[in-house]
N, C-alpha and C positions, 0 to 999 in steps of 0.2 A: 631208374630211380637214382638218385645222387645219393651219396657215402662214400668215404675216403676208401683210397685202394688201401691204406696200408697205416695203422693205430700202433703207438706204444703202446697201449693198456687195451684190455678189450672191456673192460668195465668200467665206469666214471660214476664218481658222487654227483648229488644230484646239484648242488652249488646252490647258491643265491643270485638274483639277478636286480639287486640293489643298484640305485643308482644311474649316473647315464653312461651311454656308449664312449667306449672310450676312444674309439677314432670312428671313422667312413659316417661323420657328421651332416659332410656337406655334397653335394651334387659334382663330382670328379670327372664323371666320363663322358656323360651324357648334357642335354641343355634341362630336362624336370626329370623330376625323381619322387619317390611315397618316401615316404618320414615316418616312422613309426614314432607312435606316441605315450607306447603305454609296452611295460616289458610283457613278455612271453616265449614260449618255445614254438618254433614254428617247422613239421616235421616237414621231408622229404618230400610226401606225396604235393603236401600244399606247397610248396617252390614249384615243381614241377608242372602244378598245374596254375600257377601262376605264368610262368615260363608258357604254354599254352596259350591261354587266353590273350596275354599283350601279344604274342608273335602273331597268333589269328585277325589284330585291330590293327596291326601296322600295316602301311604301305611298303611298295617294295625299295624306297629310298631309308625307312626308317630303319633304325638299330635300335636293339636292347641287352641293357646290361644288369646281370643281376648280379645282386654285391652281398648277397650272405651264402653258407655253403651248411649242409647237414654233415657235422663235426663229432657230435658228440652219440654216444650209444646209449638207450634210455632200455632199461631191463624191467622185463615181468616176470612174475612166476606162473605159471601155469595153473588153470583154473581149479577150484576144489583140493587147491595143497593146502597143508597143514602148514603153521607160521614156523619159524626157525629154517632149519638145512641150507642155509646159506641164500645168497644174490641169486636173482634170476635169470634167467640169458640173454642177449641183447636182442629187441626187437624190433627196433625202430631207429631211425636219425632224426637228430633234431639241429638247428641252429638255434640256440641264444640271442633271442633280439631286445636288444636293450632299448632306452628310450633314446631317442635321439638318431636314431639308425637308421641310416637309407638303406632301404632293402632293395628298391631296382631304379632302375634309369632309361629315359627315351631319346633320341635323339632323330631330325631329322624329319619333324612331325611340327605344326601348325602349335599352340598352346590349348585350343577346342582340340584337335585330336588327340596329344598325349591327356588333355586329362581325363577324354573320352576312354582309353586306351588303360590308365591307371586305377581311374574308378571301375571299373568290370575288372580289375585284380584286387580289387578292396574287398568283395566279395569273397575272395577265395581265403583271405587271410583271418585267424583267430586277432589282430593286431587290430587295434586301432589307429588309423595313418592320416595324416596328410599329405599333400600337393607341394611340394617344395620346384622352386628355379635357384637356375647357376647363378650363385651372385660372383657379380663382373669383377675382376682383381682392379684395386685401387691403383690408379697411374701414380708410378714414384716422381718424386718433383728432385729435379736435380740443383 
């Protein structure tokens, strides 16, 4: 499972996820990429088995790149406690996905196969996504 080797804090407020992404907007690594469209927290297990699924659909010329990381520690209390005694202890990772956020990338693959390849990781994700391509850098005119 993904989780940072190594936290300043080992507890985090829960935050707000107002707003759009503030970077990893567009398609960087790869030629298509899923888009998320709608914010949410996206834990550990479902990266992973995202990470799954597309590596199972690619060919062996394809790459995949996945561009969120499970950053943050989300805490429960344990069940049938009583409220107050403080935070609960971290049990999970999540990423914060904003809107606008590419969460993986393909490359290397047909446009029928990555988005054969991206829609069977749609499924894994609480996120509503789209289908995004690299758009091509504008020729500077000298």
């Amino acid at each position: 499972m993904l989780m940072p080797k190594k936290t300043k804090f080992r507890k985090v407020q829960k935050g707000t996820m107002k707003g759009e992404s503030k970077g990893a907007r567009e398609v960087a690594f790869g030629e298509y990429g899923l888009q998320a469209v709608e914010p949410k927290w996206v834990t550990a297990q479902q990266i992973e088995s995202i990470r799954v699924t597309v590596t199972r659909k690619l060919p062996k010329t394809g790459k995949f790149y996945l561009r969120i990381f499970p950053d943050k520690p989300v805490t429960k209390k344990p069940a049938e406690t009583r409220m107050g005694k403080g935070k609960g202890n971290p049990e999970l990772w999540v990423s914060v996905v904003k809107r606008g956020r590419v969460i993986c990338e393909v490359s290397g693959l047909t446009e029928a196969e990555a988005r054969e390849a991206l829609r069977s990781a749609t499924y894994k994700l609480p996120v509503k996504t789209k289908f995004v391509k690299k758009v091509a850098a504008p020729a500077e005119s000298v």
